[in-house]
N, C-alpha and C positions, 0 to 999 in steps of 0.2 A: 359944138357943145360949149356954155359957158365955161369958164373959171373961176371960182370964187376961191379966195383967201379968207382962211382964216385967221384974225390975230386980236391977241387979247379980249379971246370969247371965255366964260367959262361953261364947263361939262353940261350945266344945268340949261343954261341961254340956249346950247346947243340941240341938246335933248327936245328942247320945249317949241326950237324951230323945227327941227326933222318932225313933229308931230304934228304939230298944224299944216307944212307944207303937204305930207300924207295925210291926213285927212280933208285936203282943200282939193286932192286929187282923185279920191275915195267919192267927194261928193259930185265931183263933174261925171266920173263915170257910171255913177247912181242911175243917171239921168238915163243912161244905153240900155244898162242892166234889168230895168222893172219890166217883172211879167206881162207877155203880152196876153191882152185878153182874148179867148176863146172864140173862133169862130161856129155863130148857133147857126147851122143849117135846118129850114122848113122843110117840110114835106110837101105836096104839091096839093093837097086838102087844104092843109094849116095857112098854104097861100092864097087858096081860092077863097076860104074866110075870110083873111085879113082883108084880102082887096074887093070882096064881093062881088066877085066874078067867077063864072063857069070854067070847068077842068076844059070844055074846047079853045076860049078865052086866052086862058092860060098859058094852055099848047099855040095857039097863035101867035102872041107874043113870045115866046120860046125861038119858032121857026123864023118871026121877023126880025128875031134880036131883040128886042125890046128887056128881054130877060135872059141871063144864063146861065143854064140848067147843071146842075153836076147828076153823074151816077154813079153808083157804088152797089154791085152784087144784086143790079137790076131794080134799084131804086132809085127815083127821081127826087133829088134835092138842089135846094135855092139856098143860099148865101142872106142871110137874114137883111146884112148891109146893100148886098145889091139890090133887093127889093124896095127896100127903104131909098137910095141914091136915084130908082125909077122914076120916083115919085116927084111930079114936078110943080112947081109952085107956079099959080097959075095969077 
């Protein structure tokens, strides 16, 4: 840990550095702290719109990997990201 000496500071100089030094530390860790955004899950409809492609389609790419799938209490859902990252530029 550093040392710093203080001499012939006064209360006020002092004050007015312990604030900027916290708040210079307040704003680096701002950066960690912001809400991350929500991940939107498709349905497998909402997907076969988007891409215009058939629910067998779909399931195809599912089975080769190409897409993957989550479930939840017997529902099939896609990661809105992963669908979009699929996507490849041609």
């Amino acid at each position: 840990m550093e040392q710093v000496q203080i001499i012939s500071v006064n209360p006020e100089d002092l004050k007015n550095a312990i604030i900027q030094e916290v708040k210079n530390e307040l704003n680096a860790l701002k950066v960690y702290l912001q809400p991350q955004q929500q991940t939107k899950y498709l349905t497998r409809l909402e997907v076969c719109e988007l891409l215009n492609v058939s629910l067998v389609t779909l399931n195809t790419w599912n089975k080769n990997g190409k897409l993957k799938a989550f479930g939840i209490g017997g529902r099939v859902l896609y990661r809105q990201e992963d669908i979009e990252n699929a996507i490849i530029k041609l």
